[in-house]
C-alpha positions as CSV (number, residue, x, y, z in Angstrom):
1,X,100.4,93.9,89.2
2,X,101.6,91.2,87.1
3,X,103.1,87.7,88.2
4,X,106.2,87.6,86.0
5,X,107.3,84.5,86.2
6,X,103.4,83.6,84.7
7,X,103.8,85.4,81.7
8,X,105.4,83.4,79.0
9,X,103.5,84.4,75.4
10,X,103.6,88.3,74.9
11,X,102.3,89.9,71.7
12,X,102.9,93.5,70.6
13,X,100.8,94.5,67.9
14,X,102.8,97.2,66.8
15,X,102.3,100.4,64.5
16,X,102.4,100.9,60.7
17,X,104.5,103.4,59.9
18,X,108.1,102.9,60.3
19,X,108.7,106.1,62.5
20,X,105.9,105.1,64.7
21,X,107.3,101.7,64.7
22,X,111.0,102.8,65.7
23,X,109.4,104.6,68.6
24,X,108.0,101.7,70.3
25,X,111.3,99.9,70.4
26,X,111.7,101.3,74.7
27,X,108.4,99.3,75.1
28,X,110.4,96.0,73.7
29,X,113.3,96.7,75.5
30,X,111.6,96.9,78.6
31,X,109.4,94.0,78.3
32,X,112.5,91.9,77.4
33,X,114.2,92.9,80.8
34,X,110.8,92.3,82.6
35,X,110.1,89.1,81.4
36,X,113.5,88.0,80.1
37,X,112.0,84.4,79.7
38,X,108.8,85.1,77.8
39,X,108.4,84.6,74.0
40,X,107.9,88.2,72.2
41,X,105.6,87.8,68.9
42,X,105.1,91.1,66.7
43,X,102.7,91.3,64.5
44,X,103.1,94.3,62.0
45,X,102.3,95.2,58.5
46,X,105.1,94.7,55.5
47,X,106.4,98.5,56.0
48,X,107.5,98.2,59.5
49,X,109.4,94.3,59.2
50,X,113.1,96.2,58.3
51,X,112.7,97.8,62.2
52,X,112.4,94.0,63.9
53,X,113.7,92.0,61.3
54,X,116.9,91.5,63.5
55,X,116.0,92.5,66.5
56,X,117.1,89.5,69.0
57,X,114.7,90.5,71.6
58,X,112.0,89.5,69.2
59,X,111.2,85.3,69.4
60,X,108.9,85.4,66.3
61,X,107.3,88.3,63.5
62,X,103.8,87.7,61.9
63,X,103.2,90.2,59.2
64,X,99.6,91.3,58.9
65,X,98.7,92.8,55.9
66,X,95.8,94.7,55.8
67,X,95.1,94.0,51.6
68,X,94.5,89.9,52.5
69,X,91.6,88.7,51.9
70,X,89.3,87.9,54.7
71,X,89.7,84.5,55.0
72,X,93.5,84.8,55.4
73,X,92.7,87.6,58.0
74,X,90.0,85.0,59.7
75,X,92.4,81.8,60.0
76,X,95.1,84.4,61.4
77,X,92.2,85.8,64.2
78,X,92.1,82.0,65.2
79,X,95.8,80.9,64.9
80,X,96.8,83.5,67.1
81,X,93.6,83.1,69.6
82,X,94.8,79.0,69.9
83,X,98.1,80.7,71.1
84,X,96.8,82.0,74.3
85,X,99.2,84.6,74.5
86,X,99.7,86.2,78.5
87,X,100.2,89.3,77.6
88,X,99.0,91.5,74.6
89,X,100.2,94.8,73.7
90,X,98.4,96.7,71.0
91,X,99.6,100.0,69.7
92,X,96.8,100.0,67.6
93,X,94.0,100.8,70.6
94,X,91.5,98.1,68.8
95,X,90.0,95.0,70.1
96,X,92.6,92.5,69.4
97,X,93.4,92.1,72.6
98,X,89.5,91.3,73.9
99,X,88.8,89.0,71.0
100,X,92.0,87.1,71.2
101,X,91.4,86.4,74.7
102,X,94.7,87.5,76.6
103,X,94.9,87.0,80.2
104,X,96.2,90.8,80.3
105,X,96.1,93.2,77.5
106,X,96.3,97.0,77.3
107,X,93.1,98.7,77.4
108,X,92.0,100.2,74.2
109,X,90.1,103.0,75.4
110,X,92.4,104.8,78.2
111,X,94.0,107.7,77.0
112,X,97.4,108.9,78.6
113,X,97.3,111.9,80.7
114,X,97.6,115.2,78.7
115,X,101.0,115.9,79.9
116,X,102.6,113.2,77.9
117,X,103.3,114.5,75.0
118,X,105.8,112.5,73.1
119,X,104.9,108.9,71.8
120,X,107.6,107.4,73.2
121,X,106.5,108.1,76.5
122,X,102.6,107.2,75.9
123,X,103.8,103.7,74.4
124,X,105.3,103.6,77.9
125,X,102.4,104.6,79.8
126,X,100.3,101.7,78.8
127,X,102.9,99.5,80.2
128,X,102.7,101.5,83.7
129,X,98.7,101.3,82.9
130,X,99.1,97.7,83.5
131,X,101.2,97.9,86.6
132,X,104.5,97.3,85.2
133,X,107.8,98.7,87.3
134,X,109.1,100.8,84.1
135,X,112.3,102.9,84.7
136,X,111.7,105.7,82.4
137,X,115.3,107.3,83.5
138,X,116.7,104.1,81.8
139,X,118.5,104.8,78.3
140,X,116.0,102.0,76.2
141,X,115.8,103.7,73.2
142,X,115.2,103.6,70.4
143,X,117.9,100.7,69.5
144,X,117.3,99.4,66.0
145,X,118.8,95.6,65.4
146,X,121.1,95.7,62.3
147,X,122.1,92.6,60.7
148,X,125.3,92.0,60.8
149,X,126.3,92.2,57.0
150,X,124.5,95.6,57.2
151,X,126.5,97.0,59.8
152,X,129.7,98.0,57.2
């Protein structure tokens, strides 16, 4: 189980398509009510930055861009590993988490159990996976941020 009031850096690394993208929004809304005081980063490719662009719960987006060359990809590998982030969350099931050095990350090789079926609810599940309280009966979702001169 994790200490909330430890974890103060999270990072989501977050899908690339934007309707995979919209359904991972629950996961942010329920790590902003868990750790209400924690620093969010995303980092997601170009594509998916309209679905968090203005989304408040959000503290800071790093677009990764998967056409850089490798020695933008290596200095962002090491700025982010100096962050010493608490908490990763990767979407993506690689070995971010591992190489960045989190405290707690999501594990990229556990599979949810065959009867989830819906995305929604296996983004969930690897919160639960790590011991979080998650209230599934709890309307978080998806909520899409709309900046205000877009909302007319």
């Amino acid at each position: 189980m994790l200490d909330n009031s430890s974890v103060k850096k999270i990072l989501i690394v977050t899908l690339s398509n934007i309707g995979d993208a919209v359904l991972t929004l629950p996961v942010l809304a329920h790590l902003a009510d868990i750790f209400p005081k924690a620093n969010i980063t995303l980092l997601a490719g170009p594509r998916v930055i309209p679905v968090y662009i203005d989304d408040n719960r959000v503290s800071e987006l790093i677009i990764y861009d998967k056409h850089t060359p490798l020695s933008s990809k290596i200095s962002l590998f090491w700025e982010l590993r100096a962050r010493k982030f608490d908490l990763i969350i990767d979407f993506k099931n690689s070995l971010i988490p591992i190489l960045l050095g989190a405290k707690r990350h999501t594990s990229f090789w556990r599979k949810p159990p065959k009867n989830i079926v819906h995305k929604q609810q296996a983004h969930l599940w690897k919160l639960k996976s790590l011991g979080l309280n998650i209230d599934t009966k709890k309307n978080t979702g998806p909520l899409i941020w709309l900046n205000p001169a877009d909302q007319d």
